[in-house]
N, C-alpha and C positions, 0 to 999 in steps of 0.2 A: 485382598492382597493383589489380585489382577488388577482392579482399577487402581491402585497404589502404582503399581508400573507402569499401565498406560498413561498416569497425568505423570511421573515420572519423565517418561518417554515426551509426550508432546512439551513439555516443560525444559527439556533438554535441546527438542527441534525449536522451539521458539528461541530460545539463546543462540544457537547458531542462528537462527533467520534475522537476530538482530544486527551479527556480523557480516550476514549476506546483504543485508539491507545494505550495510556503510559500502559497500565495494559496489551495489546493481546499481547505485545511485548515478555511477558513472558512467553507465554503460545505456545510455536512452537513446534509440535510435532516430536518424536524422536530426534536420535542424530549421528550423525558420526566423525571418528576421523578425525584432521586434520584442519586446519584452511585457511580460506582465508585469514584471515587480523588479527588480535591481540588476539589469546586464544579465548579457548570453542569451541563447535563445530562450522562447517560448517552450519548446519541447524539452528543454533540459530542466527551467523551473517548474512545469507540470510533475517531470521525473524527481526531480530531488525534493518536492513536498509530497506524490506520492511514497517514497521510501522511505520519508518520515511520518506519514498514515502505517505505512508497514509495519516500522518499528512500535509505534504506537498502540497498534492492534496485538502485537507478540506482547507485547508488556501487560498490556492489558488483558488479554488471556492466560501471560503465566500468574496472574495475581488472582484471576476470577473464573479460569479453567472453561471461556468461553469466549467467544467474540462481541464486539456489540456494534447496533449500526448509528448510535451518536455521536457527534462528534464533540460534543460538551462533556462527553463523561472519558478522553482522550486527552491526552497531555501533546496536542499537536493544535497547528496554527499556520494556517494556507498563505500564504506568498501573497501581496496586494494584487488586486487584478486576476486572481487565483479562485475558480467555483471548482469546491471536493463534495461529490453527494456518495455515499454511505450505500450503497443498495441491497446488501444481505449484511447481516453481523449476527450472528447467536451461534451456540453451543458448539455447530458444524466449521463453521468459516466466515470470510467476508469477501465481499468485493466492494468495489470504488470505482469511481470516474474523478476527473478532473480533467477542467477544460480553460483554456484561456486563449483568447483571440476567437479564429478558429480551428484552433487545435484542440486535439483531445485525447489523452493517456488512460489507461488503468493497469489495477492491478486485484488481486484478489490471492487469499489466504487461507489454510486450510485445507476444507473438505469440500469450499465454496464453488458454487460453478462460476466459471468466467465470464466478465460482463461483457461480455465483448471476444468478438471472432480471432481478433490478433493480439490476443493475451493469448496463450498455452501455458505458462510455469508459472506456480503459485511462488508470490514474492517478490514475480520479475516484471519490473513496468514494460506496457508497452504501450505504441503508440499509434493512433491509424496512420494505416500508408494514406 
């Protein structure tokens, strides 16, 4: 019955992370010229295909009650010009990178530690100063 309400519970935060996903998408800090893949910066396409890793990892955890670090078994698909590598995914959490040009964002989920020093909220991209 307790594990009943704990995937309950993360089942519930993953629904919400997928509405947080659609609003952090907009919120990626700075900006540089030049594009990976179709207009705007760099840092904003890193941002808005890591948030769609996000989403992807919530889905994929509310269906499998865990994370995973493939990105073939994810309903996501990185921006042209766009490298996303996977670096924790299982039962706890995940984290990610993504980098284009020489920029480079993540973001991480869960119980995951952060790949990266200027990540702190799970969910929330970020990107090196």
């Amino acid at each position: 019955m307790r594990s009943m309400r704990k995937w309950r519970e993360r089942a519930l935060i993953a629904c919400l992370a997928l509405a947080a996903a659609a609003c952090s998408r907009q919120a990626v800090v700075g900006s540089s010229p030049g594009t990976p893949g179709t207009g705007g910066s760099v840092e904003a396409t890193l941002g808005t295909d890591l948030g769609s890793l996000h989403a992807a990892e919530e889905r994929y955890f509310a269906a499998n009650a865990r994370y995973t670090n493939r990105l073939d078994q994810l309903d996501f698909a990185a921006s042209p010009g766009v490298d996303v590598s996977i670096i924790q995914g299982d039962r706890r959490g995940y984290s990610a990178i993504a980098t284009g040009g020489d920029r480079e964002c993540a973001v991480f989920g869960g119980e995951a530690r952060p790949p990266r020093g200027y990540v702190s909220q799970p969910g929330r991209v970020g990107c090196r100063p």
